[in-house]
C-alpha positions as CSV (number, residue, x, y, z in Angstrom):
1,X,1.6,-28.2,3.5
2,X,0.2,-29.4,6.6
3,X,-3.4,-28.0,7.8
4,X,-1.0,-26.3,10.9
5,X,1.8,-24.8,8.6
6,X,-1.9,-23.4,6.5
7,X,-2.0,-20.8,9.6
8,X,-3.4,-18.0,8.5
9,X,-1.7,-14.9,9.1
10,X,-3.8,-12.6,11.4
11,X,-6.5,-14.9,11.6
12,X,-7.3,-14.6,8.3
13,X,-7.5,-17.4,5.6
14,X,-5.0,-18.0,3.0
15,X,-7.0,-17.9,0.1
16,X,-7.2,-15.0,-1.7
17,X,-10.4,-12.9,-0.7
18,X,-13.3,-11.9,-2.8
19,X,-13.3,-8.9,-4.1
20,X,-13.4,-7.1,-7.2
21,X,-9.8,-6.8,-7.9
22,X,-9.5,-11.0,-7.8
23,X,-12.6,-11.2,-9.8
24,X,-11.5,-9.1,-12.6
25,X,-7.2,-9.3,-12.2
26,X,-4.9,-10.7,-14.8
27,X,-4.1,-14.4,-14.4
28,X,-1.3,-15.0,-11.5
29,X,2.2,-16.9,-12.7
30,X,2.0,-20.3,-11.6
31,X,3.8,-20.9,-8.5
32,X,4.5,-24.1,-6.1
33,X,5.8,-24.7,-2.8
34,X,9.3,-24.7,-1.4
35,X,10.0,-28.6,-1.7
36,X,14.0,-29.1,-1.9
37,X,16.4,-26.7,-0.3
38,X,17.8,-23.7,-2.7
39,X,20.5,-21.0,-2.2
40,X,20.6,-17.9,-2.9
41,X,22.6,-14.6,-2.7
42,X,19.2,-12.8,-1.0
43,X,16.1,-14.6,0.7
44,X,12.8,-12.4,0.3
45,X,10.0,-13.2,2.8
46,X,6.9,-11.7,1.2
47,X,5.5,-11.6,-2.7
48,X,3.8,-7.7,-2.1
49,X,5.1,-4.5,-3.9
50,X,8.0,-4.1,-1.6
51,X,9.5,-7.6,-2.2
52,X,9.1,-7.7,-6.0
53,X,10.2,-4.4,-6.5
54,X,13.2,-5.6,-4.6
55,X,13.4,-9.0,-6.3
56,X,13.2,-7.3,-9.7
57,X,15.9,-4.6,-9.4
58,X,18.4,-7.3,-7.7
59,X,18.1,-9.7,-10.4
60,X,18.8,-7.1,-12.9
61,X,22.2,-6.2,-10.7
62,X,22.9,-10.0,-11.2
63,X,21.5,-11.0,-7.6
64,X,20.1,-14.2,-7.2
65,X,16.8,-14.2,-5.1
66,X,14.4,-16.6,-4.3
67,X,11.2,-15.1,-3.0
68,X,8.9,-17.3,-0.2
69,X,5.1,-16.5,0.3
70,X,2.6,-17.3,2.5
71,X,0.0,-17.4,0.3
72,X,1.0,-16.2,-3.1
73,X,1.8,-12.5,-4.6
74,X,-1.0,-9.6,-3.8
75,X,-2.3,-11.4,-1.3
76,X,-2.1,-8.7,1.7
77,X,-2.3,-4.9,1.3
78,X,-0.9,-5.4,-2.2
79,X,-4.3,-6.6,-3.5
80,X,-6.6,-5.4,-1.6
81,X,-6.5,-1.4,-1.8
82,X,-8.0,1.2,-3.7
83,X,-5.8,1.0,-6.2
84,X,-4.7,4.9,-6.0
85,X,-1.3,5.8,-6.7
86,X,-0.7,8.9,-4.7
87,X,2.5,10.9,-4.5
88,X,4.3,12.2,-0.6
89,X,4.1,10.2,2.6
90,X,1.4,10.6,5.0
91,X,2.4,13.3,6.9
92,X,3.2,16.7,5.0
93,X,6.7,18.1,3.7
94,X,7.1,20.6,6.1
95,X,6.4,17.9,9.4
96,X,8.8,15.7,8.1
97,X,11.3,18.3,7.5
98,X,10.9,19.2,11.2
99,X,11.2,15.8,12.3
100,X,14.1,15.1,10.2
101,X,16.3,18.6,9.9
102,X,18.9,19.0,7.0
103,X,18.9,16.7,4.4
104,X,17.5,13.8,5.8
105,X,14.1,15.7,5.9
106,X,14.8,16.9,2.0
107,X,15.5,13.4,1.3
108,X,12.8,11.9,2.6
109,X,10.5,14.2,1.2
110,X,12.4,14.0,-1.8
111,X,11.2,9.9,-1.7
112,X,7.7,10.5,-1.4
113,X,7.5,12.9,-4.0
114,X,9.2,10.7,-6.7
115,X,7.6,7.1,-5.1
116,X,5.0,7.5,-8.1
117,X,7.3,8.1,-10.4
118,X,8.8,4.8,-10.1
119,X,5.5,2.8,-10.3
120,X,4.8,4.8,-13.7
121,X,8.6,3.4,-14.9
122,X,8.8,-0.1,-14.0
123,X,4.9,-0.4,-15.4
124,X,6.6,0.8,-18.7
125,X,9.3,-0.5,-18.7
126,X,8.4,-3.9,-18.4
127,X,4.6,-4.0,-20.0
128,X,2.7,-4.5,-16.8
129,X,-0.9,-5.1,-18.0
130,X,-2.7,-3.5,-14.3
131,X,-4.3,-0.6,-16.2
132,X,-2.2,2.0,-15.4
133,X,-3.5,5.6,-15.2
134,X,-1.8,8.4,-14.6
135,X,-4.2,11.4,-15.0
136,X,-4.0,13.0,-11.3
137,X,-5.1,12.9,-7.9
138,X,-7.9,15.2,-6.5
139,X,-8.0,16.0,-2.9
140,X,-11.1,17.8,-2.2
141,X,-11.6,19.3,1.5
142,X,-15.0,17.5,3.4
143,X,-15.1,20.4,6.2
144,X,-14.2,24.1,6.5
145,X,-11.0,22.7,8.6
146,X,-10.1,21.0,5.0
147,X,-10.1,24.3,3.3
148,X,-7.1,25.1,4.6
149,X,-5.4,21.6,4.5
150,X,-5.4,21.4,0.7
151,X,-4.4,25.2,0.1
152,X,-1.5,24.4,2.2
153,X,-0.8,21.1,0.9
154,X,-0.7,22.8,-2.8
155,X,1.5,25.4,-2.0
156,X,3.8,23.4,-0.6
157,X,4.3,21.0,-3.3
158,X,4.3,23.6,-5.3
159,X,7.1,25.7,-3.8
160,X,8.8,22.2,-4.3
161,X,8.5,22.2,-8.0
162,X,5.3,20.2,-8.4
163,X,3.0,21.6,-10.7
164,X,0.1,21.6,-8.5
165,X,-3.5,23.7,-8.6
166,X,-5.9,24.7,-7.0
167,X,-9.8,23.5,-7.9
168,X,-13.0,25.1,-6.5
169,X,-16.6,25.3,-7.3
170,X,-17.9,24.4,-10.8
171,X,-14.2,23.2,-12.0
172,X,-14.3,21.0,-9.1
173,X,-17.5,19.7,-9.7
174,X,-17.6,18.8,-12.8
175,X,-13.8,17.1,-12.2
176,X,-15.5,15.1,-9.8
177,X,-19.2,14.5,-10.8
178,X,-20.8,15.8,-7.7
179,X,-20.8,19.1,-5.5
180,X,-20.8,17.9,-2.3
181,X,-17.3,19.7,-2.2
182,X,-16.1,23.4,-2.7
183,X,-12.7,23.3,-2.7
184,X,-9.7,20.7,-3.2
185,X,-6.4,20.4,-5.4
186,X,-4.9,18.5,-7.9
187,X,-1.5,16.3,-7.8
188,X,-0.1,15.7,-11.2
189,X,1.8,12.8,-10.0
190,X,-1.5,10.9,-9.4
191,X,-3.1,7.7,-10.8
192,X,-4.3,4.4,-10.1
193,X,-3.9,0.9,-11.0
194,X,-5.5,-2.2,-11.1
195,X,-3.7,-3.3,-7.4
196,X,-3.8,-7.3,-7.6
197,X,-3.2,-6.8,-11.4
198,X,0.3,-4.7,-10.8
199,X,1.4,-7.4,-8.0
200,X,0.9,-10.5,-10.7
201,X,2.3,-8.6,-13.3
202,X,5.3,-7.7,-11.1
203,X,5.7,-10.9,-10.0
204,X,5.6,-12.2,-13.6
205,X,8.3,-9.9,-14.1
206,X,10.5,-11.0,-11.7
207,X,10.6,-14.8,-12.8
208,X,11.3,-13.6,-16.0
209,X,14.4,-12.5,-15.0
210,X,15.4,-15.7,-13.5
211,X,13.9,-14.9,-9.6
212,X,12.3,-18.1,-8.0
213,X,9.0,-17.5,-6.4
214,X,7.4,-20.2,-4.2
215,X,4.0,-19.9,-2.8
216,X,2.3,-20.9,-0.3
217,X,5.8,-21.6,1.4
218,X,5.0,-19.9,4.8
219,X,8.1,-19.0,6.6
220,X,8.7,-20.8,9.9
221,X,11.9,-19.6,11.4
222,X,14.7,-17.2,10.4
223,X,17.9,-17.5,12.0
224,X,21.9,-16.6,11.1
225,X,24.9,-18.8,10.9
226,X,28.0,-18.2,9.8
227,X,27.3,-14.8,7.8
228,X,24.2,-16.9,6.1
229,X,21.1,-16.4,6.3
230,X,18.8,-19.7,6.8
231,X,14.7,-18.8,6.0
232,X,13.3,-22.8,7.1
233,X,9.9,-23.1,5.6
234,X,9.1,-26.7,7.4
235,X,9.3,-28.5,4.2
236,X,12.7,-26.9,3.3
237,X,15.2,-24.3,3.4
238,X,16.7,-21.7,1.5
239,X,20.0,-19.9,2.8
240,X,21.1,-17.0,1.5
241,X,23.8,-14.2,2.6
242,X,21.2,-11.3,3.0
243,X,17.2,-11.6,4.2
244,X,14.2,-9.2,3.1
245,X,11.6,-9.0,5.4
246,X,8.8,-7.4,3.2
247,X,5.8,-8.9,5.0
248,X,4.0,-5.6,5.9
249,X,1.3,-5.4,8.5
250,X,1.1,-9.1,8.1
251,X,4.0,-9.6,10.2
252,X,4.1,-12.7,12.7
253,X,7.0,-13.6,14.8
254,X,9.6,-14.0,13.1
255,X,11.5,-10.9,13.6
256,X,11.6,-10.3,17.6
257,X,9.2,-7.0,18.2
258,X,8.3,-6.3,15.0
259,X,4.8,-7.4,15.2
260,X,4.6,-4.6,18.4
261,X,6.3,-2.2,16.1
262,X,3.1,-1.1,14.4
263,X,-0.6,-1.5,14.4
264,X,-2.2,-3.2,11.9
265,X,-5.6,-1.5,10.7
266,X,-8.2,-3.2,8.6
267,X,-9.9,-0.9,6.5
268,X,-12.4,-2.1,3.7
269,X,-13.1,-1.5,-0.2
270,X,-16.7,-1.8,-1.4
271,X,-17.7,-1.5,-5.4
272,X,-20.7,-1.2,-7.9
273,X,-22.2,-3.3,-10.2
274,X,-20.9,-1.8,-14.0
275,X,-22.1,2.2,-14.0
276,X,-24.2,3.1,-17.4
277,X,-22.9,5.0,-19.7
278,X,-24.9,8.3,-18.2
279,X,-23.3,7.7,-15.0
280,X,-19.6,6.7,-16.2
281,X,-19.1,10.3,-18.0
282,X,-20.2,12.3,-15.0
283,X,-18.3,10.9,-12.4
284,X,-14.8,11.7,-12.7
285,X,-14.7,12.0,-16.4
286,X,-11.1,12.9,-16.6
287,X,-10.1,9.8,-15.2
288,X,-8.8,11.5,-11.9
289,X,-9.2,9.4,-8.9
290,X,-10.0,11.3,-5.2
291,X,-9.3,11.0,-1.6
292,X,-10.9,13.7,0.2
293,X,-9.6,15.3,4.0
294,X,-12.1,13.4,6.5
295,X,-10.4,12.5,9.7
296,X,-11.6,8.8,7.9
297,X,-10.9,9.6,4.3
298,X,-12.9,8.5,2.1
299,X,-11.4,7.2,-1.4
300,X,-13.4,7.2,-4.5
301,X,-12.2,5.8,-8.1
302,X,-13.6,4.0,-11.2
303,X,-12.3,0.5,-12.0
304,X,-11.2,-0.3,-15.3
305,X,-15.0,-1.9,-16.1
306,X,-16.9,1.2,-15.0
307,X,-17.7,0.3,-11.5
308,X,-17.4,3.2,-8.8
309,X,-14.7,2.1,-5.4
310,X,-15.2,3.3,-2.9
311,X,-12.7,2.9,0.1
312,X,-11.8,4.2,3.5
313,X,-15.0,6.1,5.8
314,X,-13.7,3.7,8.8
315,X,-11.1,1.1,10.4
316,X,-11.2,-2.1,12.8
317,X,-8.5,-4.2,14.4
318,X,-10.4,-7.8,13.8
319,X,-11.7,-9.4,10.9
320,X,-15.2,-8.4,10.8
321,X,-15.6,-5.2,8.0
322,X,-19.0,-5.2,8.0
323,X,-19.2,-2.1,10.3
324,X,-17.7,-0.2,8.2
325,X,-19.4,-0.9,4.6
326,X,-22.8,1.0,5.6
327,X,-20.4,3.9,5.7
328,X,-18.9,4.0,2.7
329,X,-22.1,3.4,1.1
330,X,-23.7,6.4,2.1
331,X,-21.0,8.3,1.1
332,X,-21.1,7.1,-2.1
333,X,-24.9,7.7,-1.9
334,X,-24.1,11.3,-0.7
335,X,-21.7,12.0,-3.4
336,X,-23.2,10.4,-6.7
337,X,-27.1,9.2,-6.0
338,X,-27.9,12.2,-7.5
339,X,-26.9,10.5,-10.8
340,X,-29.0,7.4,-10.1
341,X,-29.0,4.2,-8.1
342,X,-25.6,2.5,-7.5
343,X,-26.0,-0.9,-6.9
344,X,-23.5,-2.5,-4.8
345,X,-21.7,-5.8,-5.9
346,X,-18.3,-6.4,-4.0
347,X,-17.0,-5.7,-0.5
348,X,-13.4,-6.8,0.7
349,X,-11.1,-5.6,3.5
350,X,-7.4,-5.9,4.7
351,X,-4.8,-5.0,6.7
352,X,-1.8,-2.2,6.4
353,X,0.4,-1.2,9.2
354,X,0.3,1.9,10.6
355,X,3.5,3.5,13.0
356,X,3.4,5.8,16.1
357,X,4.8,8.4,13.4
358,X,2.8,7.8,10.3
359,X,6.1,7.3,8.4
360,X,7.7,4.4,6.6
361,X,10.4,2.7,9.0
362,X,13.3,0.6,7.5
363,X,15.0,-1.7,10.0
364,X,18.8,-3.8,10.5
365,X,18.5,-5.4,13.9
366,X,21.1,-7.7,12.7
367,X,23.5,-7.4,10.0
368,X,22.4,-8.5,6.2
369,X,18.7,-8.3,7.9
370,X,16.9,-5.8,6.3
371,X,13.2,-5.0,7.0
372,X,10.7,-2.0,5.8
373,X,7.5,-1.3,7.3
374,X,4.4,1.0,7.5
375,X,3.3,2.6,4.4
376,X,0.4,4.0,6.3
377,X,-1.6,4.2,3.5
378,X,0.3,5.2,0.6
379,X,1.2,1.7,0.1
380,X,1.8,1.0,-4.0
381,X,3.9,3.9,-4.5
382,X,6.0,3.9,-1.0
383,X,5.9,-0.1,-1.3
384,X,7.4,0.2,-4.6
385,X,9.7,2.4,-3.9
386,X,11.0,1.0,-0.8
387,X,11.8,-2.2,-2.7
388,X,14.2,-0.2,-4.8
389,X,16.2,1.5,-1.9
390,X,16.4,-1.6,-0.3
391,X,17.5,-3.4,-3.5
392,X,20.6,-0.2,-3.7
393,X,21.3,-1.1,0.2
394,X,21.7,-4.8,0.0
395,X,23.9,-3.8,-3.3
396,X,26.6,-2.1,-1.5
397,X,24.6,1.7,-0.9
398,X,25.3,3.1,2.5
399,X,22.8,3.3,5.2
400,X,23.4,6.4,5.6
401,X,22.3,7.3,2.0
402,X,18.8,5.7,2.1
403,X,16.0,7.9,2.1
404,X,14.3,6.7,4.8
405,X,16.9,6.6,8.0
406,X,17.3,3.4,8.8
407,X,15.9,2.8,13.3
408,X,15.8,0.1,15.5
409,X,12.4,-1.4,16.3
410,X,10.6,0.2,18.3
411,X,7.4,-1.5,20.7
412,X,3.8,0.5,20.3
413,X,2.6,1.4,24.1
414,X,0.3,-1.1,24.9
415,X,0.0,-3.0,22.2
416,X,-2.1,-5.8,23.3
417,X,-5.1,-3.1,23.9
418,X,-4.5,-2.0,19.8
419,X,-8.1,-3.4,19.3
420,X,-9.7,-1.0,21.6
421,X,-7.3,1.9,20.3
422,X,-8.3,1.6,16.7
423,X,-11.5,1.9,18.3
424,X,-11.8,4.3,20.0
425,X,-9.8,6.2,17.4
426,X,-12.7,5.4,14.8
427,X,-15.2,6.6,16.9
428,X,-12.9,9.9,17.7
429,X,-12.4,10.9,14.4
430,X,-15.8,9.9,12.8
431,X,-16.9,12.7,15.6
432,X,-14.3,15.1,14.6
433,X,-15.9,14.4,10.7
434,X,-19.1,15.1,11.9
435,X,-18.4,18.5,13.9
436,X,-16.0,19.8,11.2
């Protein structure tokens, strides 16, 4: 591939960053470059959860798919997160149901209530080593303003069949390993996984049932002709009679307005050097993992080796994190220093797209083009998840029955300023923190 077809995406490079999660993930299937032109009943643009999870349940329908990546699987969003697997959509039950009467709104709530649900399965399933645990999410409340968030967020799963409860004072504390909260609740459906791990292993997966992945085979141009789909890399080709566009908030131009459609946020990860033993049983020593209410949340989990992530506390448009890692070390100092010094060792960062509504948006512009976007945070269940509906819909499902209504693109207002938005957003709600 020539130093020019190498573009990063975003600005960044196309290596796979530094972090934890590449330092300590399962060994990635070994994967070359589109070289000779291929066919195929459906063309996938983009090896993150979304595209695999398509890629898998197509070829299990009998679907031929060949799957192109920039840079290889995990790369984005997929590898770079927390690693929590967290149940619902970013905004509540009872907003979506108001933006979406009847039963869309059930359905889509519906969605984000089972999205975890899936990840559990198709790890089982199919033997995905990505150390999978599924022992509950804790969302504690940071201000007096939280209190009432998470009481209302418990009741309402729970009116919805989810056996939630409620956690306060020494319960909470000793759930968590420290007592800078009061109150919070606990999701059931909850868990984490080894991100980068999951995307290999799902990607593994998929070749195993006969899907061809070639990375880095950066996609050039997408265009239709006659009822075909043609995905030119630069080297070669690959036509197909239905496209995928699973590229996330990593997307270029090659759908018209869909880089305008969102805003991509960079957030950042940061983790310890291996806790001791002392330290490792006090801080959640269930094995939950925890987001708390901030305004910036601030995510907290223990990697497979005993290391405390930390994620969240703060968000940039550029490339440059290292605003926000002095942030999410004093939380972590705040939280667990009690216990003894943590000792930093990794920081990483990456993109995910965030919409005007905080929902997950599927797309058609054109007919056999299908695109989903903006997981807002809740990116390996929703990802996950979205890849299956979209797998149904390119199978013969109707539109109209997919869980998330399918829109046309829409164009964030002014988008070119989105740098000094995210901004001036940061700085808004780090205040709002701060005064709550």
């Amino acid at each position: 591939m020539s130093s020019r077809r190498q573009a990063s995406l975003l600005g960044e490079s196309l290596r796979m960053p530094s972090s934890l999660w590449s330092a300590t993930a399962i060994a990635g299937p070994t994967l070359k470059p589109l070289e000779r032109s291929e066919t195929a009943d459906v063309i996938i643009v983009g090896a993150g959860y979304t595209g695999l999870s398509a890629a898998i349940h197509l070829a299990e329908a009998g679907l031929s798919c060949v799957v192109l990546d920039a840079a290889e699987p995990g790369w984005g969003a997929s590898g770079r997160n927390n690693g929590q697997v967290i149940a619902g959509l970013k905004q509540d039950p009872e907003v979506i149901e108001r933006l979406y009467p009847g039963e869309q709104g059930r359905k889509l709530v519906q969605f984000g209530s089972e999205a975890p649900t899936q990840v559990w399965e198709l790890i089982k399933r199919h033997g995905i080593d990505c150390a999978a645990n599924h022992r509950g999410w804790i969302q504690p409340a940071f201000t007096r303003t939280g209190f009432a968030t998470v009481k209302a967020r418990c009741e309402a799963w729970r009116q919805r069949g989810i056996h939630t409860r409620m956690l306060e004072g020494n319960e909470l504390h000793i759930l968590l390993g420290t007592n800078q909260y009061s109150l919070g609740w606990l999701d059931p459906r909850g868990g984490s996984v080894q991100p980068l791990s999951y995307a290999r292993g799902l990607a593994q997966v998929a070749i195993n049932l006969g899907v061809k992945i070639y990375a880095p085979s950066k996609v050039e141009s997408l265009r239709s002709k006659d009822d075909q789909w043609i995905a030119e890399t630069g080297q070669a080709r690959v036509t197909g009679k239905h496209v995928l566009v699973a590229t996330g908030a990593y997307a270029e131009r090659l759908v018209p307005k869909l880089r305008t459609s969102f805003v991509p946020v960079r957030t950042a990860q940061v983790a310890t050097r291996p806790l001791p033993d002392a330290m490792r049983k006090v801080i959640l020593p269930k094995g939950h993992v925890s987001s708390d209410t901030r305004q910036l949340l601030t995510s907290f989990r223990l990697s497979p080796d005993g290391r405390l992530v930390m994620g969240g506390s703060g968000a940039t448009a550029g490339l440059d994190h290292s605003a926000i890692v002095p942030y999410l070390h004093k939380a972590g100092e705040e939280l667990f220093g009690h216990l003894g010094r943590l000792e930093w060792d990794f920081q990483w960062s990456g993109y995910f797209a965030v919409t005007t509504d905080h929902l997950p948006h599927v797309h058609e512009p054109e007919r056999n083009l299908h695109i989903s976007v903006g997981c807002n945070g809740r990116g390996i269940a929703v990802s996950t998840s979205l890849g299956i509906q979209l797998a149904k819909r390119i199978l013969g499902m109707a539109a109209a029955e997919l869980p998330v209504p399918v829109s046309s693109i829409g164009t964030v207002k002014f988008h070119v300023f989105r740098g000094l938005g995210v901004k001036a957003a940061t700085v808004c709600k780090r205040l709002q923190d701060y005064l709550g």
